[in-house]
N, C-alpha and C positions, 0 to 999 in steps of 0.2 A: 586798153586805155579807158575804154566807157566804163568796166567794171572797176579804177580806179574812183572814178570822179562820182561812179554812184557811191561807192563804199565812203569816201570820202562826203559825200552830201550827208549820209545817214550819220556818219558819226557827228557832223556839226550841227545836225536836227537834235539829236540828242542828248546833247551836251548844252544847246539852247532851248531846253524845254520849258515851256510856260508853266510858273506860280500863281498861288492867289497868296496872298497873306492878308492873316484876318486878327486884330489887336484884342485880345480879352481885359475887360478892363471888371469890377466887380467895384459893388455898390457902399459906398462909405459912411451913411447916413444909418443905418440902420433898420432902413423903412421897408426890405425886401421890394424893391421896386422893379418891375420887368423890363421883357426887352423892349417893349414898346416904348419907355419913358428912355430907354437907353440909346434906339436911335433917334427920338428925336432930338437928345443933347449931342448926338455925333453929326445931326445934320446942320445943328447949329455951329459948333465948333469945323466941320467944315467949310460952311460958307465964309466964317472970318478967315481961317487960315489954309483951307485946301485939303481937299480931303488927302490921307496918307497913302504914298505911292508903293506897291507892289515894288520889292527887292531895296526898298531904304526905310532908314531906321525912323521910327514917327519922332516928330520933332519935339523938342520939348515945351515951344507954345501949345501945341497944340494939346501934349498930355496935360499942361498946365490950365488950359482949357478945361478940359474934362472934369479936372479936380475942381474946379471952382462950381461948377456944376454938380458934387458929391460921386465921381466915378474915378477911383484909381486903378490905373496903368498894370496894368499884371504879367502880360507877358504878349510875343506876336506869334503866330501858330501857321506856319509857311505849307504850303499844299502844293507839292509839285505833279504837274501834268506833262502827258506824253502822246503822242500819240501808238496805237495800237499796228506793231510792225507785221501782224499778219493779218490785217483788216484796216485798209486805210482809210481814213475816214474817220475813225473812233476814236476819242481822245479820253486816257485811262488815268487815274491814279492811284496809289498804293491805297489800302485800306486793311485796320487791323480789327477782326473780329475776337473775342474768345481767345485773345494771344498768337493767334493765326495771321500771319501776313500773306495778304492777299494784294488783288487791285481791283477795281471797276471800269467799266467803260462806257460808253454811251456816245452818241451820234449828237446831242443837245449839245 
């Protein structure tokens, strides 16, 4: 019964593994302008409207935001974490080197 409820815990840890997603947006003005000018227009645009939540779609205020500020919406880039089943403690995620599929992990 106990090896039940654990097989059954590992599968629902896994199945609920924590994301980051992170929204690429690129510069419309023409002025090559870095990341630094970029989050400060994302921290402005989130104080008015919040910043965007991990696992939902950014809203269209707030892309609308951005663009008024010279930064269009390009895509969101989702990074799924896990933790490390023979090291616990370590939290991994996939990484693709040279076409190679990997992962990484770290204790941070």
């Amino acid at each position: 019964m106990k090896r039940m409820i654990l097989a059954a815990a590992l599968i629902l840890a896994g199945a609920l593994s924590a994301h980051a997603d992170t929204d690429i947006y690129y510069d419309t003005t023409g002025r090559h302008r870095g990341d630094d000018l970029l989050h400060v227009d994302t921290a402005y645009c989130d104080a008015r409207y919040g910043a965007p939540k991990n696992g939902r779609v950014t809203s269209l205020a707030y892309k609308r935001c951005m663009a008024s500020r010279g930064w269009r919406f390009q895509k969101t880039k989702v990074v799924h974490y896990y933790t490390d089943p023979n090291q616990p403690g370590l939290v991994c995620h996939d990484i693709k080197v040279f076409g190679v599929i990997g992962s990484s992990c770290s204790n941070f």
